[in-house]
C-alpha positions in Angstrom: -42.6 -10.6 -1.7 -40.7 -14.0 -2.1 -38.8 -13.1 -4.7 -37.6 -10.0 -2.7 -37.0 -11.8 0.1 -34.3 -14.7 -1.0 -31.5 -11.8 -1.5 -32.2 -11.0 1.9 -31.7 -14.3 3.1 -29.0 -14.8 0.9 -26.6 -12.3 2.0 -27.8 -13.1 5.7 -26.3 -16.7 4.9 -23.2 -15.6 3.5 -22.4 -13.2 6.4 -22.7 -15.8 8.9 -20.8 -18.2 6.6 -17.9 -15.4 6.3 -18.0 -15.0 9.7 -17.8 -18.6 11.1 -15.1 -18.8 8.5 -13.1 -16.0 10.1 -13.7 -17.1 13.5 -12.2 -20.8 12.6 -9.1 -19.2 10.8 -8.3 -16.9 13.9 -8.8 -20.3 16.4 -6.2 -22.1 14.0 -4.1 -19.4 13.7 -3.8 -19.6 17.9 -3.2 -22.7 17.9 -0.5 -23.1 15.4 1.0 -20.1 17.4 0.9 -21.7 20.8 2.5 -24.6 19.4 5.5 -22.8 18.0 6.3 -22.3 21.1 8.2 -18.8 20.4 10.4 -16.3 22.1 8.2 -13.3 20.5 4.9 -13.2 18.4 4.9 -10.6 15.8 1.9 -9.3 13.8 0.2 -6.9 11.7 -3.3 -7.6 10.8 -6.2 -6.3 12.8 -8.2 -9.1 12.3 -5.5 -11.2 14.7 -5.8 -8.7 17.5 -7.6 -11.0 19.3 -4.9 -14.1 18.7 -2.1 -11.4 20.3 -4.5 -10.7 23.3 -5.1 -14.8 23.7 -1.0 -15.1 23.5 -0.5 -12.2 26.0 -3.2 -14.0 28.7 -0.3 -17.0 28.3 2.6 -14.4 29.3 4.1 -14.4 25.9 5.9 -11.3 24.2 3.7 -10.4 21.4 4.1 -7.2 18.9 1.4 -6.0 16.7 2.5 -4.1 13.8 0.2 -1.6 12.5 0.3 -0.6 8.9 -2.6 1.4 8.5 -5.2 3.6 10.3 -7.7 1.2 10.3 -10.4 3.0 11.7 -9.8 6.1 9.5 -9.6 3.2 6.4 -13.2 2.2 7.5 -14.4 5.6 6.3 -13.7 5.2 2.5 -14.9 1.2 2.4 -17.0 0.7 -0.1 -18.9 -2.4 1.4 -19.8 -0.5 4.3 -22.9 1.5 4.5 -21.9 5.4 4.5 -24.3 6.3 7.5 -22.4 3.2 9.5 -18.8 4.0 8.7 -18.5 6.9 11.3 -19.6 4.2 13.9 -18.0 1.7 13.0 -14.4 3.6 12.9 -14.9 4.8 16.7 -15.7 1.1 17.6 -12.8 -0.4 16.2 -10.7 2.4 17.1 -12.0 2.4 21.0 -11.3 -2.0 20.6 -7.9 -1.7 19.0 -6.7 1.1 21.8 -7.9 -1.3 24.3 -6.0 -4.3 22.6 -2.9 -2.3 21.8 -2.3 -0.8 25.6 -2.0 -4.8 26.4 0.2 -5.6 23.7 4.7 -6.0 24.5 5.3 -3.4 21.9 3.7 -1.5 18.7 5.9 -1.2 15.2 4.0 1.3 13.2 5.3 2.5 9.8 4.7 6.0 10.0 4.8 9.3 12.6 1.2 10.2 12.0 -0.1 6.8 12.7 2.3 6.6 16.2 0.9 9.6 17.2 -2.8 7.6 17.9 -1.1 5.6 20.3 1.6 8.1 21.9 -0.5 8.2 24.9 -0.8 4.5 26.1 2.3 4.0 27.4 3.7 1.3 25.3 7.0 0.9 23.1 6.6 2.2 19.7 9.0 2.1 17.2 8.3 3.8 13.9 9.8 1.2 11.4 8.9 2.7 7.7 8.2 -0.1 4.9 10.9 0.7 2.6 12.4 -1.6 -0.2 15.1 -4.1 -0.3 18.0 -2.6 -2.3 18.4 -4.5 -5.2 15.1 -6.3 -5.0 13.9 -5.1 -8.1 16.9 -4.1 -9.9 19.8 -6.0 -10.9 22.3 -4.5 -8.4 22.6 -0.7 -9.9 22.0 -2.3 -14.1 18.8 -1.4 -15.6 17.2 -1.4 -18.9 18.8 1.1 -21.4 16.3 4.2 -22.0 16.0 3.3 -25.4 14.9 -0.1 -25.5 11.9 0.3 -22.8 8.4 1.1 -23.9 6.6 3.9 -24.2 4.7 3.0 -21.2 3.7 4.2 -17.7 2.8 1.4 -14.8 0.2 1.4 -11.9 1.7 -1.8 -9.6 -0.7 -2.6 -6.7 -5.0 -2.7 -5.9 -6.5 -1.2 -8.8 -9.5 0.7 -7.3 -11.6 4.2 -8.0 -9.3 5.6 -4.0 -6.3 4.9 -6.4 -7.8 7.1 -9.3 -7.8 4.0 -11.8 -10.6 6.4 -13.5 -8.6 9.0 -13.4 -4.7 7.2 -15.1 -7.6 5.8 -18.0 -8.5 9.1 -18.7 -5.1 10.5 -18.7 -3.3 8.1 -21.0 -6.2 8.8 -23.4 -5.4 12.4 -24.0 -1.9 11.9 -24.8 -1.3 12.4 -28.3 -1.5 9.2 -30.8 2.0 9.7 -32.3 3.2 8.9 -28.7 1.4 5.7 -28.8 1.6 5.4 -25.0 0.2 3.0 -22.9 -1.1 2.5 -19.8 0.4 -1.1 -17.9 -1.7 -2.3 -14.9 -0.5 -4.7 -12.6 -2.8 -5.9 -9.6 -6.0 -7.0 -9.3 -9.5 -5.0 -9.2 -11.3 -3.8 -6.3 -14.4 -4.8 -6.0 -13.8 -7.2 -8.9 -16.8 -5.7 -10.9 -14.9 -2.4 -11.5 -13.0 -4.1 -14.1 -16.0 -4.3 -16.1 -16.8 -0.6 -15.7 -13.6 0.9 -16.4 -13.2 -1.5 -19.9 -16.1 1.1 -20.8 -13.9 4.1 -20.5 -12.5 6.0 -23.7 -8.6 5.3 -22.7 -9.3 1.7 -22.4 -7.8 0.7 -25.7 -4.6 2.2 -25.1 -4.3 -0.1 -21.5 -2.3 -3.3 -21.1 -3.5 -5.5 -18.1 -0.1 -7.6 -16.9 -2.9 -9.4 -14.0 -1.0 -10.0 -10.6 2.5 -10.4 -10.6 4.6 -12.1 -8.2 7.8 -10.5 -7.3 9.9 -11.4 -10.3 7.0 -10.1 -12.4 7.2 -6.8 -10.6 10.4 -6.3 -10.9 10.5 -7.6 -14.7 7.1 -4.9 -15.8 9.2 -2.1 -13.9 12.1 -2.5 -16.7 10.3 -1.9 -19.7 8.3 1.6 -18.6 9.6 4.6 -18.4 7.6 5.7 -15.3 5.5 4.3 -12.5 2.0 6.0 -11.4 1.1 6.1 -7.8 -1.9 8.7 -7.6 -4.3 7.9 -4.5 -7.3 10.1 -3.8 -7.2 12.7 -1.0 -8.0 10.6 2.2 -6.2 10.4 6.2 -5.1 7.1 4.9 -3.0 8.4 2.2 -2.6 11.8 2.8 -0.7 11.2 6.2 1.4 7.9 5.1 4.4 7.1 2.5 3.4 5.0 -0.2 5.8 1.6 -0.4 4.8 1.5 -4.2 6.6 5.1 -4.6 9.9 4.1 -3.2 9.6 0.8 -5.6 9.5 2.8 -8.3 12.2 4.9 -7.3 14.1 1.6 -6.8 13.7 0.3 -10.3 14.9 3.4 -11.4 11.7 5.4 -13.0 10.8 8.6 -12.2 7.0 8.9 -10.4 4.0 10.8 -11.1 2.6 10.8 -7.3 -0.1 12.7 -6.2 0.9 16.2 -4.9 0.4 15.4 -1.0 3.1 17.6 1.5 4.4 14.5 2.9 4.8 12.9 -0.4 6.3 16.4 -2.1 9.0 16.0 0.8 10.5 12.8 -0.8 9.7 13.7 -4.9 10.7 17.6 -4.6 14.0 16.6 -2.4 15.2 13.5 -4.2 14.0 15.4 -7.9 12.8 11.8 -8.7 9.5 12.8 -10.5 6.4 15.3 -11.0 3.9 15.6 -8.5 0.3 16.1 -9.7 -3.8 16.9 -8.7 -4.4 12.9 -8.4 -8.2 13.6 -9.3 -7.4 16.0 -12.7 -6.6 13.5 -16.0 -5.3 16.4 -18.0 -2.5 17.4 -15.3 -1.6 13.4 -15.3 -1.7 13.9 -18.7 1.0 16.6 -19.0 3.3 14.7 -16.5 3.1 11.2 -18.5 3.5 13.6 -21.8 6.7 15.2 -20.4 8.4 12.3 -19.0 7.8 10.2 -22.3 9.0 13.6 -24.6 11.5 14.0 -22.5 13.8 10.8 -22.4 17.0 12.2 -20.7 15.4 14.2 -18.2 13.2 11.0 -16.8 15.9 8.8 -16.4 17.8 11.4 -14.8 15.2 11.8 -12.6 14.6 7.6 -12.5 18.5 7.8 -11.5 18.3 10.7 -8.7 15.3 8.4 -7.0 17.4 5.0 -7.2 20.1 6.9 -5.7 17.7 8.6 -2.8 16.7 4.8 -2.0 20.3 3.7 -1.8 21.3 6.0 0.8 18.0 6.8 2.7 14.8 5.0 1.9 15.5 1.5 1.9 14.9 -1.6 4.4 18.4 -2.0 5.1 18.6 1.3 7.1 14.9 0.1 8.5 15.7 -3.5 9.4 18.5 -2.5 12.1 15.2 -0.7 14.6 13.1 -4.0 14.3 16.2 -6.0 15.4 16.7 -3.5 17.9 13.4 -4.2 19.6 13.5 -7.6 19.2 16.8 -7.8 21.4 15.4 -5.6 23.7 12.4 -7.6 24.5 14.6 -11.2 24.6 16.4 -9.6 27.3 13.3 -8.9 29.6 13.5 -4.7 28.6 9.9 -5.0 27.8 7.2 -7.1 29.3 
């Protein structure tokens, strides 16, 4: 019964730790604020709701930028017990309507997410998280087709949502005189999960490039010849534009992205990729196989998605509506 029993107490103590960790970080985080003394406060994680409510008591113009669906996101954590999810979302979801109906004004990146909050009468600006230009690209050169890899990349969290199972099993079908590989970049989530995937079949045939700063990024997305972003079905995903897609297109690869109707908007008009069952390794399969047969046609289509980012999916065209609600508050249009 002892032995049982120290776990218990265990992870009792490191909650509370966590916690009283948290709590000190958000009290700093105020105070630094309040001593910046500035015109507008700007945020965008949940876990600082509670700094923009403390900076809104004090009659300052504060922002919150939402990102995600957080209480939808609550629903596919792994860490939280699957009978408490369901609870847990309509808590957080009931707090954060409360918060945001105090807030100056909401930025939210996409029209499915704005729709939550349509109905408490606050400013929202939809303002989508879109590249920089030549952020990852040296102005419109890139790598010459020949000279890059015979790779695919996965850029970002590497967990089972973002079918890391799934891109292992793929890149082990394709045929050995390919001699393809699979380059992950990003770290694992939870960190055990690297362990269980290094099991898999396909795992010889990966390259792990660790987390990679900007420069990194930009460098591993000149030697592939395509760029994976295949999440699991799930509200989070489904309804929402993945920044790591219109990177890709940036650098100039084609995608394989998971065939979801907001995503086959931007693949099937720009003609910048092959859209695929995210959860089926042989359809990957077929996509990575084409693409890596198929030299011409993917950096055709790597071109057509570079050029689709240049006139409509990048942060230059973005940036303008953020500085646009920033004005508008300075000059009292929003309380």
């Amino acid at each position: 019964m002892r032995i049982r029993a120290v776990p218990r107490i265990v992870r009792r103590s490191e909650t509370r730790a966590k916690l009283e960790r948290m709590l000190r970080t958000t009290w700093a985080i105020y105070r630094a604020a309040v001593q910046e003394r500035a015109d507008v406060y700007h945020f965008h994680d949940v876990e600082l709701v509670p700094v923009g409510m403390l900076l809104r008591l004090r009659r300052h113009r504060v922002v919150y930028d939402i990102h995600e669906d957080y209480p939808r996101e609550i629903l596919s954590k792994y860490y939280v017990p699957v009978w408490l999810r369901p609870l847990l979302a309509r808590v957080v979801e009931k707090i954060e309507n409360l918060a945001v109906s105090r807030f100056s004004a909401l930025v939210i990146t996409t029209p499915h997410i704005a729709e939550r909050f349509r109905h408490l009468d606050r400013p929202v600006f939809i303002v989508q998280n879109f590249p920089i230009l030549n952020e990852l690209v040296d102005g419109t050169r890139t790598t010459p087709w020949q000279r890059r890899e015979a790779a695919v990349i996965y850029v970002g969290n590497i967990t089972i949502m973002r079918c890391i199972r799934e891109m292992i099993a793929a890149i082990e079908l394709l045929p050995e005189d390919l001699s393809a590989e699979l380059h992950l970049a990003g770290t694992y989530s939870p960190p055990g999960l690297r362990n269980d995937v290094a099991n898999l079949r396909g795992w010889k045939r990966v390259r792990e490039l660790g987390f990679l700063d900007r420069q990194g990024v930009k460098q591993a997305l000149q030697r592939v010849k395509a760029g994976l972003v295949l999440f699991r079905p799930g509200l989070n995903y489904t309804n929402a534009y993945p920044n790591k897609m219109f990177e890709y297109m940036a650098a100039g690869i084609p995608v394989v992205a998971s065939d979801f109707p907001l995503w086959r908007e931007v693949v099937n008009k720009s003609g910048c990729g092959i859209l695929v069952d995210p959860l089926d390794p042989r359809a990957i399969a077929t996509a990575m196989a084409h693409l890596l047969h198929n030299p011409q046609k993917a950096e055709e289509m790597g071109q057509r998605g570079r050029r689709a980012v240049e006139e409509l999916y990048n942060w230059e065209s973005e940036k303008r509506k953020l500085l646009t609600l920033y004005e508008q508050l300075l000059s009292g249009g929003y309380s």
